[in-house]
N, C-alpha and C positions, 0 to 999 in steps of 0.2 A: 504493500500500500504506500509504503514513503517512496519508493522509486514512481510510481503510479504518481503521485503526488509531483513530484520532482519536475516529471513528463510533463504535466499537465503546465505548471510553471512554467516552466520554457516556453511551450507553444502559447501560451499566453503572454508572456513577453517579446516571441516573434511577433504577435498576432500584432502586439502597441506599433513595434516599430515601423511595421506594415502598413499601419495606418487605420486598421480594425477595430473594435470596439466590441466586447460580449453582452448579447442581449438576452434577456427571457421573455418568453411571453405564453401565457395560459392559452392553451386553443381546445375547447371539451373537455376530453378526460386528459389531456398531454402538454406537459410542461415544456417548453423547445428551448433549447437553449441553439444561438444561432453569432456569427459573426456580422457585420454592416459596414461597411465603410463610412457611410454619411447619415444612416437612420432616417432617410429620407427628407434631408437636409437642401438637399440641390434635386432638380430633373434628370439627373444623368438618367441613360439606359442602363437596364437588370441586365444583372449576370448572377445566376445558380449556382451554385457548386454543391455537387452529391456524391459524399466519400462512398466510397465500398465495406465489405460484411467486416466486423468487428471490427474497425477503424473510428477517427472522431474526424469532426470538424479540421482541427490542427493541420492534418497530414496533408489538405488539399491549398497550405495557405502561402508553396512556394510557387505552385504552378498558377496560385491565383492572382497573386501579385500584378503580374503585368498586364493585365484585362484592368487592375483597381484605380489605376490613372484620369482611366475614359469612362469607365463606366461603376455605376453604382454595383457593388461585391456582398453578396450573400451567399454565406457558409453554412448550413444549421449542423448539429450533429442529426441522423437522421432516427426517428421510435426505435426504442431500446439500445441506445449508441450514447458512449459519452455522456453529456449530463443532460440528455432530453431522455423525460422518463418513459419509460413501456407504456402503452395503450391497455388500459381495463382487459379490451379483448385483444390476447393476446396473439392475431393472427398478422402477419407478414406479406403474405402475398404480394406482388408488383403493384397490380390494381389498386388492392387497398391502400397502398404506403402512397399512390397518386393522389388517391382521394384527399387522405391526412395532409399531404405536402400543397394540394389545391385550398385546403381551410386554413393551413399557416400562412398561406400567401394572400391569402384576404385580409387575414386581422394584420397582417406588417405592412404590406405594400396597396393593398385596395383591389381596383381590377389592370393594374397596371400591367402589360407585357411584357415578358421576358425573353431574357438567352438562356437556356437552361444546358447545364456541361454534366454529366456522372460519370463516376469512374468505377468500374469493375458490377458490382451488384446496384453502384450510384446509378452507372448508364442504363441498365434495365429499368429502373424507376424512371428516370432521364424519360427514354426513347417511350417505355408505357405513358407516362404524363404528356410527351409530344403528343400524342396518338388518342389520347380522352381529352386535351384540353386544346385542340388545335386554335382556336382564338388566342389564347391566350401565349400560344410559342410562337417568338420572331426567329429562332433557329433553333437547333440542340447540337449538340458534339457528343458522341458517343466513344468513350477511351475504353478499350479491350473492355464492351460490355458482356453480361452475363445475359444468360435469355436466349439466343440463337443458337441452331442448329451447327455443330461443328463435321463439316464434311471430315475432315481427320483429326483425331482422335488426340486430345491433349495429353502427355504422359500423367498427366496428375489423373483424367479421366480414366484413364487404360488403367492406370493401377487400383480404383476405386471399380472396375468394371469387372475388373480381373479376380481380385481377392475383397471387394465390400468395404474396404480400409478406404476412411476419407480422411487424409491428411489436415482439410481444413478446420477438423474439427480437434484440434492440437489444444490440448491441456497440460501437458507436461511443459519440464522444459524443453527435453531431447527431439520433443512432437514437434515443438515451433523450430529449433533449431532446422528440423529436418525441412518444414514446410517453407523458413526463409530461403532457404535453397535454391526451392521450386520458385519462388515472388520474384525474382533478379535475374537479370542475364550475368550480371558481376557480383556476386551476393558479396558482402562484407562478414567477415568473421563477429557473432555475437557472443560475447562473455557471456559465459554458462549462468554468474547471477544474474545479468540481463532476463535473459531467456525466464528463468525460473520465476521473478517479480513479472513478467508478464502473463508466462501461465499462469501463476497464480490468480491475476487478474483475469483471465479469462476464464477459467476454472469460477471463481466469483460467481463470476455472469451467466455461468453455466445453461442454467433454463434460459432465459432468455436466448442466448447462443443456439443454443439445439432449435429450438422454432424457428430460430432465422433460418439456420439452415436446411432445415426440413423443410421449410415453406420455400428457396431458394431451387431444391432440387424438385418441387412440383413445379415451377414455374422455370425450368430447366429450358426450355424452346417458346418460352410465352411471345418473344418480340417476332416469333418467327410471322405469326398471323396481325403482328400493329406495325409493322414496318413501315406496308400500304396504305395504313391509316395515318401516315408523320405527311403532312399537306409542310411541313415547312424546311428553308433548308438543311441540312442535316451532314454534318462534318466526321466522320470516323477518324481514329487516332487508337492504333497497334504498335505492339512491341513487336520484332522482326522474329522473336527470342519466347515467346510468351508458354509455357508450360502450362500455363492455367488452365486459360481459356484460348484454346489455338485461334490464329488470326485466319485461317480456312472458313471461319464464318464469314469474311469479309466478302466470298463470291454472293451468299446469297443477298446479303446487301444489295449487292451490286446489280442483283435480278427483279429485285424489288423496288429501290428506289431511283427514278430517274437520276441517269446523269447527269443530267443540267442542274439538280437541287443537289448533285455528291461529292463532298470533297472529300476524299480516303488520303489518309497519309502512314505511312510503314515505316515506326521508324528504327533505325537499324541500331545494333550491338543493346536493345533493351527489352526487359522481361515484362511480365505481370505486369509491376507495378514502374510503367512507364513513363506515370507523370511523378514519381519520386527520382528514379532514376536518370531522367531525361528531364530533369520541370525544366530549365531554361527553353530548352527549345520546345515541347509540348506548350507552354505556357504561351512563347511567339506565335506557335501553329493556332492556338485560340483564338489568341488577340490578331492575328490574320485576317483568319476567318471572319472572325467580330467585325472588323473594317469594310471588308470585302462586301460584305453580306448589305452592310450600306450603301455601296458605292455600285451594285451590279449585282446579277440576280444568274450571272454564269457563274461555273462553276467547275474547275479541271480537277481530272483522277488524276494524283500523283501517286502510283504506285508502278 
């Protein structure tokens, strides 16, 4: 818990220097706790950011940085993450976590428009909430989302297909030691008390951990049938490296959403978690896109 604590402390003095600011706010049964640049301070344009499964807020605030200049930066931790609490009912599904994330966004921002970005489990909410709230998205960028159909077969999937063993569900230390492996195309060596104050932490969270990810592997190909439903433009961003979630979902993207609304980018020597790994330039491929997306309504496949 004091390393947990520690953690938490940093990113929350990245978050100052950043220019962020930690908000709450009650929406139903769910307490959010959320990042803002301005708290609606000025009219800039929204931008979202939605971390992935057992992650918080913090981890998405190097790659969000450079989107926070031009435009107004919301972080939330997402239901049962970080210090926004679990929902009464305690169900996960994509759908639902739209719903939830569509009533946060009423009581902060009103019926204002957004750019909405998620990373890994983030992008599956992301790309679900494109596709139920289309008014409401001026784009999305989906970073190695979860949700689609993988033509080949991710080693982390093959190994949980093979022998039932899901690495993501790592409580030990030795389990996340193993599972950081798989997140990185260059993983860093974690000191073994590291690893152990984290399992611990997640071990904590346990029940809530388990629904997420149980509701996660029911909703295993959900973007496959809202793809067609994203009316707005829509940026894809891959690790070349990604053991996760292979980036061979990226054909069927490709089948589903026009060209002209696609911009795919693949980017090279990065795993997983490619907006850790890479956030300087994933974070310029956003703020790209984010420009672009104002200035012209084409759209080039860089891959």
């Amino acid at each position: 818990m004091v390393l947990i604590s520690i953690v938490q402390g940093i990113f929350k003095t990245l978050a100052w220097f950043a220019g962020f600011s930690e908000y709450y706010v009650q929406v139903d049964d769910i307490e959010w706790s959320y990042l803002d640049t301005d708290n609606g301070k000025t009219d800039k344009p929204i931008v979202l950011y939605l971390h992935g499964f057992s992650s918080i807020k913090g981890s998405m605030l190097r790659v969000a940085r450079p989107s926070s200049y031009e435009y107004r930066v919301i972080v939330p931790d997402l239901p049962g993450h970080g210090n926004t609490t679990a929902p009464t009912v305690t169900t996960y599904r994509a759908t639902e976590q739209a719903v939830r994330l569509e009533a946060f966004l009423d009581k902060v921002i009103g019926q204002a428009k957004i750019h909405v970005v998620g990373c890994s489990m983030g992008g599956m909410i992301a790309g679900t909430y494109a596709a139920m709230f289309p008014d409401r998205v001026e784009s999305v960028t989906l970073i190695c989302p979860a949700g689609i159909t993988m033509p080949k077969k991710s080693p982390l999937l093959q190994i949980f297909e093979d022998s039932g063993e899901n690495y993501m569900r790592a409580t030990t230390a030795d389990d996340f030691i193993r599972l950081h492996g798989y997140m990185f195309h260059n993983p860093r060596r974690i000191p073994h008390w590291v690893a152990n104050a984290i399992a611990k932490e997640r071990a904590r969270q346990g029940e809530t951990l388990e629904r997420l990810m149980d509701d996660i592997l029911l909703d295993f190909q959900t973007l496959d049938d809202k793809l067609s439903q994203i009316q707005s433009p829509c940026q894809v961003i891959w690790g070349d490296n990604d053991r996760i979630l292979d980036n061979s979902s990226i054909e069927l993207i490709r089948k589903t959403i026009p060209e002209d609304r696609l911009d795919v980018h693949m980017v090279p020597d990065a795993g997983h978690c490619v907006h850790q790994e890479k956030h300087a330039e994933v974070g310029q491929l956003v703020l790209d896109f984010l420009t672009k997306k104002t200035s012209s309504t084409q759209f080039n496949l860089n891959i």
